[in-house]
C-alpha positions, 0 to 999 in steps of 0.5 A: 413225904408230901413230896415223895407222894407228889412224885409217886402220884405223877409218874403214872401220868408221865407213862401215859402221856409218853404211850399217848405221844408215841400212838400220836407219832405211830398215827402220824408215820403211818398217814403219811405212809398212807398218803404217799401210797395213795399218792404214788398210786394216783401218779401211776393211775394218772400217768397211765390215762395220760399215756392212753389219752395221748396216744388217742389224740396223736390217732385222732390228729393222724386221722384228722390229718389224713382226711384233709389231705383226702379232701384237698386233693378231692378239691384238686381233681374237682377243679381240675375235671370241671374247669382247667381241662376244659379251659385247655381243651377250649384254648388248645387251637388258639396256643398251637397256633400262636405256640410259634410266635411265643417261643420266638419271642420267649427266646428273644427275651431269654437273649436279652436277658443274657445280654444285659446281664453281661453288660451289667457284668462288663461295663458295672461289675468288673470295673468295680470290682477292679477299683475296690480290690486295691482298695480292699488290699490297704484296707486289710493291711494298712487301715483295718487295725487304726480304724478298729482302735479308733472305733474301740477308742471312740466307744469307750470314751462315749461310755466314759462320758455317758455313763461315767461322767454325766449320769453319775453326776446329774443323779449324785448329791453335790459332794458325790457329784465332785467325787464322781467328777475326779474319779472320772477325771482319773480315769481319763487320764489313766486312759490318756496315758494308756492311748500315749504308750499305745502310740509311743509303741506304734511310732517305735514299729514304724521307725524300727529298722529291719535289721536283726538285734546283735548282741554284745558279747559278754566281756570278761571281768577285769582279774582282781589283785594282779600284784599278788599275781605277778609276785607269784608267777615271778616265784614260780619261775625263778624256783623253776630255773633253779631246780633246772640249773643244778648239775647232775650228780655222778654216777656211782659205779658198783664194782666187785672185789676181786679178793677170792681170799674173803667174801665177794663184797661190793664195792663203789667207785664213783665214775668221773665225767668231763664236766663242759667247760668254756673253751677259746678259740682254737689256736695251732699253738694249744691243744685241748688236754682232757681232765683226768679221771679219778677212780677210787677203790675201796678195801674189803671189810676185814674178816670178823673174828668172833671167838678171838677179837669179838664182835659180831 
């Protein structure tokens, strides 16, 4: 009983305290909605002083600008006013009359300028330029690649023994340092092998002949059971031959009775050939009798008698 009145008596408490933490979670949304806005309101204030003090100091910079430029060449026509052009007014006889000796000898020096430019041109540049063309020519042909893998080779071995070998080695423990050396050591060889293979390739297309690769024909594989072979060929052939030496059979001849007493009835005579026959030489004595011909002829069928005899 206590209990149920326990329980009667804290769920009034539990409805406040869930109002008073959903009021706390209302406040809380509507601060920061509050600050956010006053915020964005803020940003655009301040965006929009910003643009108008920019736009004020990029006028005040033009105009700054715009007066010095006034003042220097305020300071431009000052001087010239007051010192250059009475300077040349001054000194105006004296140049016109020495204006004819100083163009000859400004002439003069513009000759000896050229002058020795195409010395320098014939007797420096030209030569060099003929020697070093050559040069230049087996250099990019022949000793370009070779000094590249040379260089490449040198850098990597100084990284290899630098950076691999002795700094490892000097900041390792005594065991690490063993380690370290060995690995290195692996790695000397491995690149050892691969300059010899680099070399072995090189030597190769030296010593290669320019002549193109021919291959070889693929011959054909040699025939598997050739007795079974040759015991059927020699069947085959002797099955032919036989076939081919059988006489041909004699002709029958279909022959019609003459009896007009009964039915026309067929009848069949076999029609006799001359079969070839080995003859000797001719002689004057013997002459050649031909082979008689047999003709069989063959009766009618009698006339059946159904009503008498019987039959059908």
């Amino acid at each position: 009983m206590g209990e149920r009145l326990g329980l009667a008596g804290r769920q009034p408490g539990a409805l406040l305290l869930s109002v008073v933490r959903n009021l706390i979670q209302y406040m809380k949304r509507f601060l920061v909605a509050v600050v956010s806005l006053i915020y964005r309101s803020a940003r655009k204030a301040l965006g929009a002083v910003g643009l108008w003090l920019g736009c004020l100091l990029r006028r005040a910079s033009r105009a700054f600008w715009a007066f010095l430029g006034r003042c220097g060449l305020a300071l431009r026509n000052l001087l010239t006013n007051s010192l250059w052009r009475p300077f040349l007014w001054l000194t105006r006889p004296v140049v016109k009359a020495i204006r004819w000796i100083t163009m000859a000898i400004w002439a003069f020096i513009g000759r000896c300028g050229l002058a020795l430019r195409t010395l320098i041109d014939t007797f420096i540049w030209r030569p060099l330029y003929f020697v070093s063309t050559p040069l230049r020519w087996f250099y990019g042909k022949v000793l370009q690649h070779p000094v590249d893998f040379a260089i490449l080779s040198l850098r990597t071995f100084l990284e290899w023994f630098l950076i691999d070998l002795l700094i490892p080695i000097a900041k390792a423990t005594p065991a690490a340092a063993i380690m370290a050396k060995n690995k290195s050591a692996q790695q000397y060889v491995a690149t050892h092998e691969r300059a010899q293979i680099v070399g072995q390739r090189v030597n190769e297309a030296f010593e290669r002949s320019g002549l193109p690769a021919v291959f070889e024909n693929n011959l054909p594989k040699p025939r598997l059971n050739r007795f079974t072979t040759a015991i059927v060929s020699t069947g085959l052939i002797l099955l032919l031959s036989v076939l081919t030496t059988q006489g041909p059979q004699p002709e029958q001849v279909v022959a019609l009775n003459d009896n007009s007493a009964g039915p026309a009835l067929a009848k069949i005579v076999p029609k006799m050939t001359n079969t070839p026959t080995a003859t000797p030489s001719p002689t004057p004595t013997s002459t050649p009798t031909p082979l008689p011909v047999r003709v069989e002829q063959f009766e009618a069928w009698p006339e059946p008698d159904p009503l008498g005899k019987g039959g059908s």
